[in-house]
C-alpha positions in Angstrom: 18.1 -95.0 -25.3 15.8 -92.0 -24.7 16.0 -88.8 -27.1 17.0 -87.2 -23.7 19.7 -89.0 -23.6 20.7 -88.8 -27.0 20.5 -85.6 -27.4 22.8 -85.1 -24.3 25.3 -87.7 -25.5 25.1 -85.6 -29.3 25.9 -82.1 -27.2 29.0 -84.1 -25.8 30.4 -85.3 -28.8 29.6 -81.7 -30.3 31.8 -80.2 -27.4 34.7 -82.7 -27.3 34.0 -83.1 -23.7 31.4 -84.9 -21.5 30.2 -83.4 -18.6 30.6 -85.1 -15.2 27.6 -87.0 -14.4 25.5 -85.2 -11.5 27.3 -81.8 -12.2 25.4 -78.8 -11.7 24.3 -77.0 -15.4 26.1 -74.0 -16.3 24.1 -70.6 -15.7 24.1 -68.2 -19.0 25.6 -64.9 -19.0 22.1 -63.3 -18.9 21.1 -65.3 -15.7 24.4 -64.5 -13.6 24.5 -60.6 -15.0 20.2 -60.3 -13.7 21.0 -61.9 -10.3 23.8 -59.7 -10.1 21.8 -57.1 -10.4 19.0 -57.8 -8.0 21.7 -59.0 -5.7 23.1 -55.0 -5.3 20.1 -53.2 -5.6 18.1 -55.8 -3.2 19.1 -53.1 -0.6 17.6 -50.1 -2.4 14.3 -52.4 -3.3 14.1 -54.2 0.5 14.4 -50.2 1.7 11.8 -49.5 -0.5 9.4 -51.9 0.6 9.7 -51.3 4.0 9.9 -47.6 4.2 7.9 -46.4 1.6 5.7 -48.7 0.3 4.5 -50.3 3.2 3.8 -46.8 5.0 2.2 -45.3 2.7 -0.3 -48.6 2.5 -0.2 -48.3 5.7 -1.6 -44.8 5.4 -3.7 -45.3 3.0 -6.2 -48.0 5.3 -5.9 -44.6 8.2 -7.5 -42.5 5.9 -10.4 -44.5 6.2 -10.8 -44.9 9.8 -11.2 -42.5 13.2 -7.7 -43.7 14.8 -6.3 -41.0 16.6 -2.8 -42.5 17.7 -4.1 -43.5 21.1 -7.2 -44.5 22.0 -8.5 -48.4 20.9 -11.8 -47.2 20.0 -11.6 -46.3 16.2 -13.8 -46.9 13.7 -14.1 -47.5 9.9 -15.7 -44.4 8.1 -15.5 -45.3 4.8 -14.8 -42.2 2.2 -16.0 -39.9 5.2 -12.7 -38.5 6.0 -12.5 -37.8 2.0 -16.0 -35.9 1.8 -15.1 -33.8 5.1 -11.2 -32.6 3.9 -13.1 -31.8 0.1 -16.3 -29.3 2.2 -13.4 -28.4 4.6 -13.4 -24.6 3.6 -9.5 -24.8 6.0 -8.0 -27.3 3.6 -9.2 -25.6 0.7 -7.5 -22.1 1.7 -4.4 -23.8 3.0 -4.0 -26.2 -0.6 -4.4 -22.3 -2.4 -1.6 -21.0 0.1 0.9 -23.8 -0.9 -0.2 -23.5 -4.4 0.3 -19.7 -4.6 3.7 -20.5 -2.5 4.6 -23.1 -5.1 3.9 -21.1 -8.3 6.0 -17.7 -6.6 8.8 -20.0 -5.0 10.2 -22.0 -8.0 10.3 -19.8 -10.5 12.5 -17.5 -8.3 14.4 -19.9 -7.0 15.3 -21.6 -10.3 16.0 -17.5 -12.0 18.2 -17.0 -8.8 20.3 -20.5 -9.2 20.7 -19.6 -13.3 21.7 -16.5 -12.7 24.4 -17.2 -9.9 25.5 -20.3 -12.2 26.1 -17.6 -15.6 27.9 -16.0 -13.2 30.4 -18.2 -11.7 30.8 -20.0 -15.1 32.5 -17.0 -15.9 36.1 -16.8 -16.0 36.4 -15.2 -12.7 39.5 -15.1 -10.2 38.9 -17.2 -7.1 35.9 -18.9 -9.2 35.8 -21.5 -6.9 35.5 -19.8 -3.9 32.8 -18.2 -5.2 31.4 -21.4 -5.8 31.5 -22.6 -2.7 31.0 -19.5 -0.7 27.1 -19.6 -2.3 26.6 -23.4 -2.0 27.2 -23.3 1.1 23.9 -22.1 2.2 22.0 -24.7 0.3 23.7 -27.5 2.7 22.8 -26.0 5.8 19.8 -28.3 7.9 16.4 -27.1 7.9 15.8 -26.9 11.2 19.5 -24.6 11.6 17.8 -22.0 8.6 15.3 -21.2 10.1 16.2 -20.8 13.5 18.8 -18.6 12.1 16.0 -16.6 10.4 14.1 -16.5 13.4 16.8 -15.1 15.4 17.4 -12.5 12.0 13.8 -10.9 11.8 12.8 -11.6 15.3 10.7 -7.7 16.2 12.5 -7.2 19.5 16.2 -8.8 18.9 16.7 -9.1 15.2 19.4 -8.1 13.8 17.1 -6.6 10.4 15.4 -4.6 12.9 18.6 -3.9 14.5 19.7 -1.9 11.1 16.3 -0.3 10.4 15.9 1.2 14.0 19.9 3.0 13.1 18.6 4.5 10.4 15.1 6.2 12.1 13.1 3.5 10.6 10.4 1.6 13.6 10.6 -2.1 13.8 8.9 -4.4 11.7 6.9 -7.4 12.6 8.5 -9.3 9.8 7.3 -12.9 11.5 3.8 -11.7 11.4 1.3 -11.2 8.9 1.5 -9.8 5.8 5.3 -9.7 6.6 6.0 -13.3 7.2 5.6 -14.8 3.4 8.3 -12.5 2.5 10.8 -14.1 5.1 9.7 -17.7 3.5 10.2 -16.2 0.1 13.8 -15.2 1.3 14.7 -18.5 2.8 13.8 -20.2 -0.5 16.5 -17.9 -2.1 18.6 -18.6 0.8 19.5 -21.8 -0.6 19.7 -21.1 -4.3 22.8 -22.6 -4.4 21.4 -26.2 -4.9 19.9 -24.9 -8.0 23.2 -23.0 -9.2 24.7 -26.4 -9.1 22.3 -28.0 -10.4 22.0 -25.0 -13.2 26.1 -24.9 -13.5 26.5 -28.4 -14.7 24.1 -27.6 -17.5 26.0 -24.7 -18.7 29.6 -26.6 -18.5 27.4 -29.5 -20.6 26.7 -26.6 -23.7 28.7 -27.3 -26.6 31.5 -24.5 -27.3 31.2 -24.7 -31.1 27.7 -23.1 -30.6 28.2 -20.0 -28.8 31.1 -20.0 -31.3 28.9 -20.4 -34.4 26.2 -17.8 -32.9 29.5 -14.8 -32.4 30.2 -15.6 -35.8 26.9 -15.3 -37.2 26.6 -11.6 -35.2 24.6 -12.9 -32.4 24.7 -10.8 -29.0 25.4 -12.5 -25.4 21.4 -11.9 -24.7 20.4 -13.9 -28.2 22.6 -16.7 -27.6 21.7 -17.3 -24.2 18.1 -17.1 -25.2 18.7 -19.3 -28.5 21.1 -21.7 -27.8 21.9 -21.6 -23.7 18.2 -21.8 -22.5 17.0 -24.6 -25.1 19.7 -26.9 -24.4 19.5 -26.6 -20.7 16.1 -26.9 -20.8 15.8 -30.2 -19.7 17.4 -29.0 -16.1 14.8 -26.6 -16.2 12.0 -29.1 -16.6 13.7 -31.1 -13.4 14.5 -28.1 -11.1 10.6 -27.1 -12.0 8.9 -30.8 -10.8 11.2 -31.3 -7.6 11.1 -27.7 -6.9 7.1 -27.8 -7.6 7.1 -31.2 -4.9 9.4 -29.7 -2.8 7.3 -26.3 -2.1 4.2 -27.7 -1.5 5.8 -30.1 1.3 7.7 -27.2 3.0 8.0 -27.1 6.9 9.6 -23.6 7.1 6.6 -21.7 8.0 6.0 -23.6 11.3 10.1 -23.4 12.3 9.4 -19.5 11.3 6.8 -19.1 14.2 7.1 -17.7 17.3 6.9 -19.6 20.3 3.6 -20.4 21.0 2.3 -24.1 22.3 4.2 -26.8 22.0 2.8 -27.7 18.3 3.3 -24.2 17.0 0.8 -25.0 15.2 -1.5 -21.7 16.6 1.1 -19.2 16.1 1.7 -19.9 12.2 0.8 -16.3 10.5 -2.0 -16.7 8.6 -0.5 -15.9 5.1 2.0 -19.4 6.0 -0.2 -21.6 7.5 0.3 -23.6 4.2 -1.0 -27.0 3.2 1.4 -29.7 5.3 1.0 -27.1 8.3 -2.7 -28.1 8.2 -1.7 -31.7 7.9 0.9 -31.3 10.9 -2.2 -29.6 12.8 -4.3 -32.8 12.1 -1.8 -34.8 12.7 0.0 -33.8 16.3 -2.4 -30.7 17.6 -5.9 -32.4 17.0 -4.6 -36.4 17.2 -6.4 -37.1 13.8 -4.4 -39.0 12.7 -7.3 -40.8 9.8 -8.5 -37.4 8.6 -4.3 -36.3 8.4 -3.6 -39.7 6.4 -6.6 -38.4 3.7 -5.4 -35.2 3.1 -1.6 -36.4 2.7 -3.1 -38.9 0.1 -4.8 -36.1 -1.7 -1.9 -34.4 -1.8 0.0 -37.4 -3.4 -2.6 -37.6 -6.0 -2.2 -34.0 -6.8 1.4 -34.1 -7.0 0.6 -37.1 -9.6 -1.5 -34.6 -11.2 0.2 -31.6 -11.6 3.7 -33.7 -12.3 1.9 -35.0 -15.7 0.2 -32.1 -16.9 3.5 -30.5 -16.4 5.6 -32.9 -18.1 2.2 -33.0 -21.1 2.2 -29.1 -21.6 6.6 -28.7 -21.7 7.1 -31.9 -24.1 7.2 -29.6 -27.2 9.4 -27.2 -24.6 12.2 -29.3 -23.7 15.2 -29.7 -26.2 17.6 -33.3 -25.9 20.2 -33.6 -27.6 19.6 -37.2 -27.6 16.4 -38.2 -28.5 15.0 -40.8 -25.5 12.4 -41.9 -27.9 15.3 -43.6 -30.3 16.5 -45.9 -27.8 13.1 -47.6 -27.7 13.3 -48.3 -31.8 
């Protein structure tokens, strides 16, 4: 007899029962709970593969070539489409646009949601119809925003116009430079409401006893909000700050904002929003560039990297939890 096969025959007489001979070995716990897992999330991770992972690669071998979309005769350049987009003088203006865009657009956007989430946290009649009444906006397409805004500040037939010409006052060109980056700005608060949401489950997640503790210590509305509200929603903030941050600097607005023009739009994009993605669109489906387009989309990936970790390095002493993530790992 083997020491296989007395060991198997010892398990038995441990057990009180033999197992069949051929019978398949029982699976562990921990074996059935991991397939489990990859079994329901297979469809996230096979989605994953195939739509993100493999276009981006995909992507990334355009950036080093001439392909244009159509034409069979491409070529590899190397880091050439890397050196042009960095002495491009175009790409540089249009990467400070989005970044000037980025830096004005979530800070108001993320004041506006807090502020319309203190204020339907309130005890209010009809609370939820307020509620919904200013979230609505935020679920609206798009494409349906800002034809709407078109139609709204449009010089000849907009309705803004419409008021200011009843009152005496001549027509603005509000879709036209130095006008138009204060329509984008107002279609950013437009949809505020995702951030009220957003910035309302925060506020319903502060503990009571606090603001109780703070009114009994003599503490005013403003110094609790300030000392006890803002810290302990200040990991919301930190979120609504990076996706708002990725968000702005990937907006499409300015080019549904133009007026018609060619069939790109691309040439009748004010100045002040001709922003970094419309200079990738531009590359992309006005000039057919579609290797030079692929390097500056992965420059802008890198930066998003970038800026994502210095933001999350510079706010880590910032950001209050009331559970510590760090504990779990101990």
């Amino acid at each position: 007899m083997t020491v296989d096969q007395l060991s198997s025959r010892t398990d038995r007489l441990a057990t009180g029962r033999a197992r069949p001979t051929g019978a398949r070995p029982r699976t562990s716990m921990t074996t059935r709970r991991h397939r489990a897992f990859y079994l329901f999330t297979s469809p996230w991770i096979i989605g994953f593969l195939l739509l993100t992972v493999t276009p981006m690669a995909y992507a990334l071998w355009l950036s080093f070539t001439t392909f244009d979309g159509i034409s069979p005769n491409w070529r590899y350049v190397g880091l050439g489409n890397y050196r042009e987009l960095l002495s491009d003088p175009v790409t540089w203006d249009s990467l400070g646009r989005a970044g000037l865009f980025a830096v004005t657009s979530v800070p108001l956007s993320i004041l506006a949601g807090l502020g319309l989430a203190v204020l339907v946290n309130r005890p209010l009649k009809a609370r939820g119809l307020f509620r919904t009444l200013l979230y609505l906006p935020a679920v609206v397409p798009p494409v349906g925003a800002g034809l709407a805004f078109k139609l709204l500040f449009d010089q000849n037939s907009g309705a803004s116009n419409g008021v200011l010409t009843f009152f005496g006052v001549d027509a603005v060109p509000w879709l036209a430079d130095p006008y138009a980056r204060y329509v984008l700005l107002m279609t950013v608060l437009w949809a505020a409401g995702n951030v009220m949401i957003i910035s309302l489950a925060g506020l319903q997640d502060v503990p009571r006893e606090l603001h109780e503790a703070a009114r009994i210590d003599g503490a005013g509305s403003w110094r609790t909000f300030r000392s006890i509200t803002v810290p302990l929603l200040s990991p919301v903030l930190l979120f609504q700050t990076v996706t708002g941050m990725i968000a702005s600097v990937q907006t499409i607005m300015p080019l549904l904002l133009a007026p018609l023009g060619d069939t790109s739009g691309i040439t009748t994009v004010p100045q002040s929003n001709y922003l970094y993605m419309m200079h990738v669109f531009a590359q992309y489906f006005a000039l057919g560039r579609y290797g030079y387009a692929s390097a500056l989309l992965w420059v802008l990936f890198v930066l998003i990297l970038v800026v994502t970790g210095l933001i999350f390095k510079f706010t880590s002493g910032a950001v209050f939890y009331t559970v510590d993530p760090e504990a779990k790992k101990k």
